[in-house]
N, C-alpha and C positions, 0 to 999 in steps of 0.2 A: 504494500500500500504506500503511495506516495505520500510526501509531507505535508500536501496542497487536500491530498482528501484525507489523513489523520487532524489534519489543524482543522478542516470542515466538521467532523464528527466532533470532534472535539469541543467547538466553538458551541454547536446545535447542545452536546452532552452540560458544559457549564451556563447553557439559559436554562434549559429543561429540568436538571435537577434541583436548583433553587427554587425554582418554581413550582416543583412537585411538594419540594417540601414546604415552602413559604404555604400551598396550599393547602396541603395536610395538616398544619399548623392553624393554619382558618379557619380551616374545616371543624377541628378537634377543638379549638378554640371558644367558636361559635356557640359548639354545642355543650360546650362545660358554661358559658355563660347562661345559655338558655336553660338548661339543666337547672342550674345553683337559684337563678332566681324564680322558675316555677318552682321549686323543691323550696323556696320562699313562700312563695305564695301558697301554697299549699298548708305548709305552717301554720301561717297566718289565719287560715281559713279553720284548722282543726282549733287553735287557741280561740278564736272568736265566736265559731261554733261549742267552746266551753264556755267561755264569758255570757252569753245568750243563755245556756242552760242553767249556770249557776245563779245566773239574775232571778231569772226565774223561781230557780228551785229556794235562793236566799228568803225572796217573800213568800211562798208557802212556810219553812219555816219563824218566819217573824211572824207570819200570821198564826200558826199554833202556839208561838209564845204567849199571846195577846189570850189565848184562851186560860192558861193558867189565871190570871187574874180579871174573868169576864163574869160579874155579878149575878146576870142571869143563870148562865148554866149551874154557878155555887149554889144559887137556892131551888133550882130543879132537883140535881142531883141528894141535894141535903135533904128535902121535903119528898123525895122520890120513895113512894110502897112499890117494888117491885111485883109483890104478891097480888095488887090491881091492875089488871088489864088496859081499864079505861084510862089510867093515871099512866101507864106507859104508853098510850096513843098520843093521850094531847102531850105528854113531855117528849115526844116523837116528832110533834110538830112544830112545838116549840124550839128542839135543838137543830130542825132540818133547816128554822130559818137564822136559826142564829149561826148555824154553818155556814149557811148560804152568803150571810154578808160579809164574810172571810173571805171563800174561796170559790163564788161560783161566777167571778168575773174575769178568772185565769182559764183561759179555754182551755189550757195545755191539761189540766185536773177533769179525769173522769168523772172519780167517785169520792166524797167524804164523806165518812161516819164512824160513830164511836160505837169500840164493842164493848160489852159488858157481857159474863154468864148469862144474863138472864134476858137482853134484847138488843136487839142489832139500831142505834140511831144515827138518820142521817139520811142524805140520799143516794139512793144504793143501787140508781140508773137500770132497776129493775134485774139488779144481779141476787139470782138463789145461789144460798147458801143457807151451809148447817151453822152448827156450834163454831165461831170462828175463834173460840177462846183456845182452840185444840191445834192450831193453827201453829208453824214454827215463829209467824208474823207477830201473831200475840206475845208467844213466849220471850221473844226476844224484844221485845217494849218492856214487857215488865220487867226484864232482866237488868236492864237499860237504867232504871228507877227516872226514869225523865228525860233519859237523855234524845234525841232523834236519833234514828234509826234508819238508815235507806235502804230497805230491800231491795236486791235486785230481782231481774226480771224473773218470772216462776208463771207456770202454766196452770191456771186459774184452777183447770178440772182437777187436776191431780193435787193444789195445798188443799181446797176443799171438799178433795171428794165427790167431787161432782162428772163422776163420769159418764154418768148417762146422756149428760149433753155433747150434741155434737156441734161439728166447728159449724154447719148450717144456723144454728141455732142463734149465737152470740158473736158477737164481736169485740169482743175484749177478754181473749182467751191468755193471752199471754200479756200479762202487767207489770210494773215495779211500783213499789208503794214505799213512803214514809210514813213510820208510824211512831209514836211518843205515845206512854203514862201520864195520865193529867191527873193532877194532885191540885184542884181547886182552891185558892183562898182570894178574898179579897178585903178592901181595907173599909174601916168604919168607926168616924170618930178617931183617926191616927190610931187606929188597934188595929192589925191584923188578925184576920180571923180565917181561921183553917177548917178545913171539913172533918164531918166526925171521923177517929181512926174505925168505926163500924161500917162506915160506907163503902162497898167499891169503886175504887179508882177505874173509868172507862179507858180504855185506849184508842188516840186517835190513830184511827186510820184514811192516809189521801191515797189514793191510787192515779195512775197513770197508765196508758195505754205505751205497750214500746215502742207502736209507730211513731211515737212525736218525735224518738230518736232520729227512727229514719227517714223521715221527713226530712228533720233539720241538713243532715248527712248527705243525704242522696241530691239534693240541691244543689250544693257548693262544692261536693269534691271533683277532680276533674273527669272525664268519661275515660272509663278503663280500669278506673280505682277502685276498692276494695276497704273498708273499713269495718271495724270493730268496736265497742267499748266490753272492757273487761272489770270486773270488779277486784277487790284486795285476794279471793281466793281463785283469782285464774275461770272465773264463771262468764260465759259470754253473754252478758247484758241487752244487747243490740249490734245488730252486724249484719253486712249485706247476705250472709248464706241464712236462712232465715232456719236452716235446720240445725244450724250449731248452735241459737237462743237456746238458753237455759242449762250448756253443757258447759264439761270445762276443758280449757283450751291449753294443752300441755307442749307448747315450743320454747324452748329452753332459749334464742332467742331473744324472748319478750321479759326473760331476766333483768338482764341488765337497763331497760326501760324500766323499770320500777326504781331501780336506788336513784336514775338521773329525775325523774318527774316530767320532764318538757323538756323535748327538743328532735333533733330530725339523726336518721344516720342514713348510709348505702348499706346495703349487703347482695349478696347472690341467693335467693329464695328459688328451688327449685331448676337451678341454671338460667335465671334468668335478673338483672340487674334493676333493685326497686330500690324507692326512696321511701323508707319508712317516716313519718311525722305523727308526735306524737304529744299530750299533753293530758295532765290529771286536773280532774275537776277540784275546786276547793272547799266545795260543799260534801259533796259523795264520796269524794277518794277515789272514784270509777278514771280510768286512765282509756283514753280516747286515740286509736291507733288506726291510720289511714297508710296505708300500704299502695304505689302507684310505681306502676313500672316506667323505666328511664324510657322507653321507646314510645312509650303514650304520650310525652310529655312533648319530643322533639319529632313526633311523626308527620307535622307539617312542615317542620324546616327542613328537613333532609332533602327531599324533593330539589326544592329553590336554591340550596347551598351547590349542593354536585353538580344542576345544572348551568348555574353560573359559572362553577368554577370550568368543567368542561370546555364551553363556548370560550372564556377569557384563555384557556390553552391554547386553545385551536388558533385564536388570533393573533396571538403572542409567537406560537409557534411559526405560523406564516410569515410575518415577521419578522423573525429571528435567523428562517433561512434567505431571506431576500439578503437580509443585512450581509450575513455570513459570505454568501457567492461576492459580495462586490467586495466584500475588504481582503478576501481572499487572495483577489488578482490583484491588490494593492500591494502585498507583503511577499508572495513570491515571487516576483520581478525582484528588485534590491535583493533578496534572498540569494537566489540564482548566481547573481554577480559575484556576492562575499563569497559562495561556495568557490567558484572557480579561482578567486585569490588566493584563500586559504589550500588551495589543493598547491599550490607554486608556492606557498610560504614552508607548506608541513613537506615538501622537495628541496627545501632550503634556500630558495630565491624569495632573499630577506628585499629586494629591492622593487617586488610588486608593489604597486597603485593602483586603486579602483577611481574610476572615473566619477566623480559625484555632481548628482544632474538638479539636487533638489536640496531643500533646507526643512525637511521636515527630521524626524529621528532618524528613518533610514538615510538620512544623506549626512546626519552628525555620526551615525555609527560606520562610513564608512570612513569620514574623515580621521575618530579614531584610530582603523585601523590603518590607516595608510599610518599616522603618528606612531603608530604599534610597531609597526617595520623600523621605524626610523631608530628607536629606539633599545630593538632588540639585540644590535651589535653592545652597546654599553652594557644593555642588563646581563650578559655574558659574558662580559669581563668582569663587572663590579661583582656576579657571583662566583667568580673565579678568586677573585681577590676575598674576598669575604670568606671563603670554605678556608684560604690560609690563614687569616688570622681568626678564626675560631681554633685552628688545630692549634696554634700558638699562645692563645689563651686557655685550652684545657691543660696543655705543658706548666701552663707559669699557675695555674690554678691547681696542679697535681704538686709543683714544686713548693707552694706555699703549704698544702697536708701537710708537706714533710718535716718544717718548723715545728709548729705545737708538737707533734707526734715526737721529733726529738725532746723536745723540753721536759714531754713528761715523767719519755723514760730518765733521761738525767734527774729531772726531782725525784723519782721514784730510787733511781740509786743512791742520793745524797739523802734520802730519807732511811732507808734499810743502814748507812754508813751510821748514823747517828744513833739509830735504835741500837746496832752493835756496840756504841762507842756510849751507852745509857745517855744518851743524850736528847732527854725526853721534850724538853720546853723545844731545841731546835728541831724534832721533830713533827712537833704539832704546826710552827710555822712551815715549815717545808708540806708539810698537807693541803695547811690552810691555802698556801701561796697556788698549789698544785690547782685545788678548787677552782679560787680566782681564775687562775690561767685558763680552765676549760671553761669557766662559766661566761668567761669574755669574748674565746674566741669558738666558739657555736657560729657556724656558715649562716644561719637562718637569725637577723636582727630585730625580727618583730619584738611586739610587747611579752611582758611577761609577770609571774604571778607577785603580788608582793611577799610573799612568804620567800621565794626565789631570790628577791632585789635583799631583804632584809639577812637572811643566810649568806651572802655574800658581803655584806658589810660587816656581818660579823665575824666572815672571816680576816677582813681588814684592820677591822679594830682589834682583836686581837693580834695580830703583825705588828702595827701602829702600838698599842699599850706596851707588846714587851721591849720593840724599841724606845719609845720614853719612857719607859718603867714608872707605869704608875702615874701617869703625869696626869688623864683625864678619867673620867668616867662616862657611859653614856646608858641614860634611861631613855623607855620607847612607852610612848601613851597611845596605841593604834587602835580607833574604833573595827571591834572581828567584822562587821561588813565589808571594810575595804578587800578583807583577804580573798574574796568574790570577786575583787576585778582587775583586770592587768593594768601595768603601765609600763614605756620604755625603760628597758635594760640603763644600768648606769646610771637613775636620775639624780639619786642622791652624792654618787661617788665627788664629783667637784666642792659641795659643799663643805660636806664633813672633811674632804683633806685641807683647805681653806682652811678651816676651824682648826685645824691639829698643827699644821705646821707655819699657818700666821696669826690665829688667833692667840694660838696658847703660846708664842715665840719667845715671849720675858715670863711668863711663868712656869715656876719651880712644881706644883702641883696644884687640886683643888681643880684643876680645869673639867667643864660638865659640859655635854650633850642632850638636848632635848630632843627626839626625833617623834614628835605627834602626828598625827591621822585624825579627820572625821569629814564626815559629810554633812553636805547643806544645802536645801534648796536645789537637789540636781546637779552637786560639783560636789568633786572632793579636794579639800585641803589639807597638804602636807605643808611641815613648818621644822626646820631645823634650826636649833636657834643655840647659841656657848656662849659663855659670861668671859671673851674674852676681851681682847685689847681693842675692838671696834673699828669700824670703818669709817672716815672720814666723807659727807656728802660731794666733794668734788670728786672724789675714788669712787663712788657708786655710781655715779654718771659714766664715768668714764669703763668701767665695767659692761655696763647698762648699752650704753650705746654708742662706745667707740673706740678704737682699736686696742687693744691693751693685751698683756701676757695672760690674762684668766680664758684661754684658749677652749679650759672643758665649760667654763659657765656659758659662754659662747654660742659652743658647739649647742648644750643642753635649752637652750631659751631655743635656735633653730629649730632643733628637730619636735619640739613643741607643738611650736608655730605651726610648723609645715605637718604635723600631725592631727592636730584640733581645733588649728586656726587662731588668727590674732589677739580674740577675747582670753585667750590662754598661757601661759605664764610663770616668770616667776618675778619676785618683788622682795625687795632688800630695804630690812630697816634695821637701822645703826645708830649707836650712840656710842662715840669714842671713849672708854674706860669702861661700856658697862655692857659691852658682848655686842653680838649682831644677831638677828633674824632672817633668817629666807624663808618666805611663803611661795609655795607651789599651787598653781590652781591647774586643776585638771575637770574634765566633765564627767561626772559618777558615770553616763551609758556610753561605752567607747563602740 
């Protein structure tokens, strides 16, 4: 394949794959936005569908609260012979209207009425029933001693026994109820007064039809969905299969939606990707789960995305091969040329020229190389000369190993002579000195540890003390952070020999070293500082900034400088008779 049709595929391959992917990334894009905020909306819709219910179901319970202290029923109940007939009709009629002006303006309430062993009060939307005292509904009111109660959903025939009816029959087969113990008192003359403890306490009971559920439900979720409401024991309350009412719904799953109370997740339910949403009532504790598959959500975008995207290919693609053919002929013409140079340059006719016709790139790349030729007789000699003196510098670099390497073995002998000869104090200097020597002439000059820089001053100071015998002392105040960070080799050696052999120059002894460390603010400062004869302010100048024999202090302010920059440093403070100070700044993060 030629150059002219790999650089064509080539050229079609780098539009087309950006493209694929910039589009797949649209695509994918698209639909994780679409996704996230219907998987929003949805939320929204299950949370507000509880707000609705609970509104609701809050004034049915305020309205039973209002019964506890409602005068009338106190002195029905109080004044109530169960044993007359005629006095349970009219107290029948009496409580159906004193129900009624509680709860028969909430359409969402079937049925209210209070049971008692001995008569059923209230309006009872023409539902038979037995003994409703025998009921789980009863038992667990009374159990309650007052408390509200929401039953969930239960299939009417079967709590009461009523199975002779069939589903023809009634329509409010399947119900959930709240039901409360009413313990009657009211107030009179600022006394409370409570019913007799002889009386039975009725229980109310409100019932509800399940469909109000699914009404509210099947309205606002979106078409394809599937929802639920479970209660605290996993019982299905209301839900779109209308055959799982009343059972219990065991997906291990809907676990961990119980400790969260509200909110949404994805999972894969049956291989297929849903957007659970979900939220607990704050009345009932019944937890509302609306389950909607990802592809019901985005099944009208897909369509409009691929076929745009498709069509914008197509035209793109077109496009991109028109462009392709014409810059093609642009780039293999000048192409062409440079080849037949280069075939007479890589033959060794270093003195081809390409004819250059134009000022765009190909006509600056040809000039290039035409300079390329010009130049290629020098660069063949200057790397001829180069290859010699590198051989010449690994010689004088193999030559200088052989220094130290002498040194050591000579210390190492005048060290064994001494130890022969019990000549312990010159053997500790002859070590110490050994150290120094390696610790100086290491090939590699970077920074190093302070525990490193400080070991080797001590082996100096030791050298130095036993030649002036005793003449100084030197203490170290080093904050242990610094021991965490390097700093150039040598920093301190100018100082301290300064201090030993001019500061302490007229004293007999007594002479001191302070050598401090700490940190501040992002820098660290070191301070060597001797109480000796002091430096005069025309001598620190002339140190400081201009030519003098303190060659190492020199050297050390340079390599500083050129290590951490100008803000870094050292600085000399002096007082003639009463020692000198050097402060080092360096920056704590190197």
């Amino acid at each position: 394949m030629t150059f002219r049709s790999r650089l064509f595929i080539s050229y079609i391959i780098l539009i087309a794959l950006p493209f694929l992917v910039l589009s797949t990334l649209f695509y994918r894009t698209s639909l994780k936005v679409v996704t996230e905020q219907a998987q929003k909306n949805v939320y929204e819709i299950v949370k507000k569908n509880n707000e609705v219910i609970d509104t609701k179901l809050k004034v049915v319970d305020q309205n039973s609260l209002a019964l506890f202290v409602d005068k009338d029923l106190f002195q029905i109940f109080s004044q109530l012979n169960p044993a007359k007939a005629e006095e349970l009709l009219a107290a029948d009629r009496r409580v159906s209207t004193i129900l009624s002006k509680y709860f028969s303006q909430n359409d969402d309430v079937y049925a209210y009425q209070l049971w008692t062993s001995y008569f059923t009060f209230g309006n009872s939307q023409n539902m038979p029933q037995g003994d409703p005292t025998l009921s789980n509904i009863y038992k667990q009111a009374v159990h309650a001693g007052g408390k509200m109660i929401w039953y969930p959903t239960y299939d009417f025939t079967e709590m009461f026994d009523q199975s002779y009816l069939s589903k023809s029959m009634i329509d409010y087969r399947y119900l959930y109820s709240a039901t409360r113990l009413l313990n009657f008192s009211h107030m009179e003359d600022s006394t409370l007064i409570k019913l007799n403890p002889n009386v039975e306490r009725p229980v109310l009971t409100i019932s509800f039809k399940s469909t109000v559920l699914d009404a509210l439900f099947e309205k606002s979720i979106p078409v394809g969905s599937r929802y639920m409401v479970l209660d605290s024991n996993d019982m299905v309350v209301a839900g779109s299969d209308v055959s799982q009412v009343t059972k219990s719904f065991n997906e291990n799953w809907v676990d961990s939606f119980r400790m969260t109370g509200s909110g949404t997740q994805r999972m894969k339910l049956n291989g297929e990707n849903m957007i659970i949403c979900f939220d607990r009532s704050t009345v009932t504790g019944w937890l509302s789960i609306v389950i909607t598959p990802e592809s019901a959500l985005v099944s009208n975008l897909v369509p409009v995305i691929r076929t745009s995207t498709i069509v914008l290919a197509a035209i793109l693609s077109g496009i991109a091969f028109l462009f392709a053919y014409f810059i093609l002929s642009r780039i293999t013409g000048p192409i062409k040329k440079l080849l037949g140079a280069m075939r007479s340059v890589g033959e060794g006719d270093f003195q081809t020229r390409v004819e250059v016709s134009t000022n765009d790139e190909f006509g600056i790349l040809m000039q290039r190389f035409n300079r390329m030729n010009d130049r290629i007789h020098l660069l063949v000699k200057e790397n001829y000369e180069i290859k010699l003196k590198e051989k010449e510098a690994e010689i004088h670099a193999l030559n200088m190993q052989m220094n130290p390497h002498f040194l050591y073995n000579t210390l190492n002998i005048m060290n064994w002579t001494a130890i022969e000869n019990n000549q312990k104090e010159l053997s500790k200097m002859l070590v110490c000195l050994s150290n120094m020597l390696h610790y100086t002439s290491r090939k590699e000059w970077g920074a190093v540890h302070l525990s490193e820089e400080i070991e080797w001053m001590k082996n100096y100071f030791y050298i130095m003390s036993a030649r002036f015998e005793g003449k100084f002392t030197v203490n170290y105040e080093i904050d242990p952070i610094l021991y965490d960070h390097k700093l150039p080799r040598l920093l301190f050696q100018p100082f301290v020999e300064n201090a030993i052999l001019h500061g302490f120059n007229q004293m007999e002894e007594g002479g001191v070293i302070l050598i401090r460390g700490w940190a501040e603010e992002g820098k660290r400062f070191f301070e060597i500082k001797d109480n000796g004869r002091g430096i005069n302010e025309e001598m620190i100048k002339v140190i400081l900034y201009k030519q003098s024999s303190s060659v190492g202090i020199k050297n050390t302010i340079s390599r500083l400088q050129m290590a951490y920059g100008d803000e870094y440093g050292i600085e000399i403070r002096s007082v003639p008779g009463s020692g000198t100070s050097i402060l080092i700044r360096l920056p704590l993060d190197t």
